[in-house]
C-alpha positions in Angstrom: -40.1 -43.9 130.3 -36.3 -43.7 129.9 -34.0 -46.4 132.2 -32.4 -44.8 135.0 -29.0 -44.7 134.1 -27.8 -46.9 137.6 -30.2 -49.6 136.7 -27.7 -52.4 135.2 -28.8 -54.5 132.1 -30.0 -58.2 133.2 -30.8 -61.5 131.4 -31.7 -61.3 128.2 -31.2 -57.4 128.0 -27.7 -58.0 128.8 -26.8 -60.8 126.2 -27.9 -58.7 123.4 -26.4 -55.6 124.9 -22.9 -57.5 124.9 -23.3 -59.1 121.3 -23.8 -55.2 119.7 -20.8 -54.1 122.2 -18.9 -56.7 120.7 -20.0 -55.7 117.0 -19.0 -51.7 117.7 -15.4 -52.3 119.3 -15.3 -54.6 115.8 -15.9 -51.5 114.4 -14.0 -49.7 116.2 -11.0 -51.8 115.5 -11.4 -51.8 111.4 -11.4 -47.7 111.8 -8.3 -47.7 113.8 -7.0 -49.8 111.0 -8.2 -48.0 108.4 -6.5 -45.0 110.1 -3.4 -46.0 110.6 -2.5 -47.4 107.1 -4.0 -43.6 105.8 -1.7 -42.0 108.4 1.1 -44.0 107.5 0.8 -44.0 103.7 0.5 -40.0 104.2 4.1 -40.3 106.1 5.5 -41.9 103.3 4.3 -39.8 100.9 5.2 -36.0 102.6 8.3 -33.9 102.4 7.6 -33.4 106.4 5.3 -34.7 108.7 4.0 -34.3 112.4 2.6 -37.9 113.1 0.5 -36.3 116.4 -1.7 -39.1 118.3 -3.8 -39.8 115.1 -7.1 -39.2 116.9 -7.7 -35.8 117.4 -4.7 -34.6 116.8 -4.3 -35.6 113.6 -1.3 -35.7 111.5 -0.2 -32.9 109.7 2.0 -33.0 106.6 3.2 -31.2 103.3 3.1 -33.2 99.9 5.3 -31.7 97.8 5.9 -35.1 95.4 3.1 -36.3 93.0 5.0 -39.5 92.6 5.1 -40.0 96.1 1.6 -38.8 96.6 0.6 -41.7 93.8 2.8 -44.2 95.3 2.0 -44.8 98.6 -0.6 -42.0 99.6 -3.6 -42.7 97.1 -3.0 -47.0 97.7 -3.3 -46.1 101.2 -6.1 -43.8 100.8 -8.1 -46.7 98.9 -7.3 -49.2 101.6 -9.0 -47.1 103.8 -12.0 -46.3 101.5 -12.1 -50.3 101.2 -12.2 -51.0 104.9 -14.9 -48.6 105.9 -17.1 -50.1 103.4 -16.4 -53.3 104.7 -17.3 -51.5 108.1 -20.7 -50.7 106.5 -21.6 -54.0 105.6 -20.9 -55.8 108.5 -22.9 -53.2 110.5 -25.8 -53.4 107.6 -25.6 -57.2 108.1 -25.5 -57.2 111.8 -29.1 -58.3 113.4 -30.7 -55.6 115.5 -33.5 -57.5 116.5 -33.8 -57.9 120.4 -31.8 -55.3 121.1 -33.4 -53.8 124.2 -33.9 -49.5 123.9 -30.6 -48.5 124.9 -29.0 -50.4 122.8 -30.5 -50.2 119.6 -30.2 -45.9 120.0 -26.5 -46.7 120.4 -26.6 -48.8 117.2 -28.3 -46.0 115.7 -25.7 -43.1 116.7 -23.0 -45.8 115.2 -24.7 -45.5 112.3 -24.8 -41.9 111.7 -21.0 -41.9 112.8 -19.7 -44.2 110.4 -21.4 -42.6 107.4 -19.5 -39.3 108.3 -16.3 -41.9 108.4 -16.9 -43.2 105.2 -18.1 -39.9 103.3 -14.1 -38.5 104.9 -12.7 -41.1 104.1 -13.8 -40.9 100.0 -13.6 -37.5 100.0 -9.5 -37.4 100.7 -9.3 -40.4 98.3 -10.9 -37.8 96.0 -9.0 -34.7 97.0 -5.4 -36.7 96.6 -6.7 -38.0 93.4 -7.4 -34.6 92.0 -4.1 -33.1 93.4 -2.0 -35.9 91.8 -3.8 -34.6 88.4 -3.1 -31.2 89.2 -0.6 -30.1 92.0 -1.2 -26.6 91.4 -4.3 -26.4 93.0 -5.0 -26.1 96.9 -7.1 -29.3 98.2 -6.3 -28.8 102.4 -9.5 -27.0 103.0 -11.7 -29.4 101.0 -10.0 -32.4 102.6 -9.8 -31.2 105.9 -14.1 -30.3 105.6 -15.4 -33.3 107.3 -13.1 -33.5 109.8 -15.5 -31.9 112.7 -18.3 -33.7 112.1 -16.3 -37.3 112.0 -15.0 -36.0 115.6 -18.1 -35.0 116.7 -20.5 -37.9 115.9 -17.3 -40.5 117.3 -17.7 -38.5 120.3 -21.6 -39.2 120.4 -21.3 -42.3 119.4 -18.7 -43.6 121.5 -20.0 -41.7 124.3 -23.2 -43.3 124.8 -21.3 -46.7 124.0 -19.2 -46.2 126.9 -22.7 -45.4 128.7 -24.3 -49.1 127.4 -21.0 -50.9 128.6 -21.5 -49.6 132.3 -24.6 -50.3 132.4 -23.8 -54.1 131.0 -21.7 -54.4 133.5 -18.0 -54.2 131.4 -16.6 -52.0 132.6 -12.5 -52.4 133.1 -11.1 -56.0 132.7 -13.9 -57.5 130.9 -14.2 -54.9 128.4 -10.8 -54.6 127.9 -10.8 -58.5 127.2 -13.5 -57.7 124.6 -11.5 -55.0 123.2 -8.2 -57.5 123.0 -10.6 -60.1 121.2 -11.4 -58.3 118.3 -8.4 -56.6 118.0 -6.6 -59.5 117.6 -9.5 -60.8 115.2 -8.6 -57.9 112.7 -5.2 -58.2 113.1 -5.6 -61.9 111.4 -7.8 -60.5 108.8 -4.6 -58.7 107.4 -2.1 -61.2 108.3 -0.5 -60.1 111.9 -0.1 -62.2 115.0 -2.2 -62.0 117.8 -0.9 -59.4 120.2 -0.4 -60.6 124.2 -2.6 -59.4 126.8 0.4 -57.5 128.3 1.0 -56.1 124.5 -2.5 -55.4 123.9 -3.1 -53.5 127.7 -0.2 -51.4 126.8 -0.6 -49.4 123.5 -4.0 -49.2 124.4 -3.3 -47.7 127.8 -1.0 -45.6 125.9 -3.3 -44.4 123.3 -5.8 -43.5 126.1 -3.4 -41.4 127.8 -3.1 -39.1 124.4 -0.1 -41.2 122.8 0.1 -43.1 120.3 -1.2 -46.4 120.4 -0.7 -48.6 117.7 -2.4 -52.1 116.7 -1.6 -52.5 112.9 2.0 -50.8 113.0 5.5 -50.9 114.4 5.6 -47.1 115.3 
């Protein structure tokens, strides 16, 4: 019999609710990485680009230079290959046992997400790669092919994420402490200082108003 959606996770329950919302905005925070050195790589590399908010509305930009492309674009590219694999292995490795109903189906739509991210993610690496051996041929519809399905299963998964966090009673400040935490943790995995509370609350306030908010970059 499905949980009615009011009744709030307790005890136990809760704990391991917490501990796997904890592991997904970990997640979450290694994709926005791995977007935003892509995206910037990608400005580096084009003639012309429109930088957009980065989530769904995506950059857009024209690569005219093969040197360029090979310079900064494909290094960027396979940072971001690199990082969703890491992705995958920490949420391979992470321990779904206890995990009360909700929670584990919310694991589960994760999982389908983040193999959409990671199949996008190696097929630009691929498209670039083949472009930079032959500039002649037209890669934007390939490249651009997974693109609907990444947004769609984000939205699935996120969505009933957003449902478990309610539900675990997170909802405003202490999520948004959560959120800070493993921010900040990725940011040291690459080297960056911690960012302030005040810091923190304000690109991501900013990105969830349709700007863009940054955590790994200076624009």
């Amino acid at each position: 019999m499905p949980w009615p959606l009011s009744r709030k996770l307790r005890g136990k329950d809760k704990v391991q609710a917490v501990r796997l919302i904890r592991h997904l905005q970990t997640q979450y925070a290694l994709q926005q990485l791995a977007m935003e050195t892509y995206n910037d790589g990608l400005a580096l590399a084009a003639g012309t680009i429109e930088r957009g908010d980065e989530v769904f509305n995506r950059p857009k930009g024209l690569l005219e230079n093969p040197s360029l492309v090979a310079r900064y674009a494909l290094p960027a590219s396979e940072k971001k290959v690199a990082i969703t694999e890491q992705m995958l292995s920490e949420h391979q490795a992470f321990d779904v046992s206890g995990l009360p109903k909700q929670a584990l189906e919310v694991y589960n739509l994760a999982t389908e997400s983040l193999t959409v991210v990671i199949a996008r993610a190696r097929l630009q690496l691929t498209c670039l790669e083949d472009w930079v051996d032959n500039p002649s041929i037209d890669v934007d519809e390939r490249m651009s092919s997974l693109d609907r399905a990444e947004e769609v299963t984000l939205l699935d998964a996120v969505g009933a994420l957003n449902s478990l966090i309610e539900r675990a009673g997170l909802v405003g400040d202490p999520w948004l402490a959560i959120c800070h935490e493993v921010f900040n943790d990725v940011r040291g995995r690459v080297g960056l200082s911690p960012l302030s509370a005040t810091d923190f609350r304000a690109r991501w306030l900013q990105g969830m108003a349709g700007g863009r908010g940054r955590f790994f970059g200076t624009e």
